[in-house]
C-alpha positions, 0 to 999 in steps of 0.5 A: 536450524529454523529460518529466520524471516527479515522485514524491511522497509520501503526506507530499507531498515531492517525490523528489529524486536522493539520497533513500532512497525506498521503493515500497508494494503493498497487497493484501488479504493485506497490505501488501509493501514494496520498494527503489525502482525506477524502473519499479516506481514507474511501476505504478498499484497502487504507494504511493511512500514518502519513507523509514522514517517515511512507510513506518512511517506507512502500516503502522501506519494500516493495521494500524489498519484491520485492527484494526476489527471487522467489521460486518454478517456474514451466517452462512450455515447449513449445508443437508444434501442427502438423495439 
């Protein structure tokens, strides 16, 4: 008997044969977008999106992220070296 792998959204529904489905990657430079591969999706790193709306979704919490100040900055003075 082969095992079966069952994709779920963030939203939590379960990939079914005919759905648009869409793969995520966030890295500190952003979030990339992707058409669905099978084994794309199989990589650790990969957010597995229903469609448009979950994809949407998951760029506009992210941007909500981005948009919070920083806090706790240290600013590092400048020493000048005589030789």
């Amino acid at each position: 008997m082969a095992a079966t792998t069952l994709f779920t959204c963030l939203c939590a529904r379960q990939k079914q044969t005919s759905n648009h489905w869409v793969l995520a990657r966030i890295t500190s430079s952003g979030i990339t977008f992707m058409p669905w591969d099978w084994n794309l999706a199989m990589g650790s790193d990969i957010i597995v999106l229903c469609g448009e709306g979950c994809a949407s979704a998951l760029l506009s919490r992210s941007l909500g992220v981005w948009k919070r100040p920083v806090q706790n900055v240290a600013v590092a003075e400048r020493e000048l070296a005589v030789a």
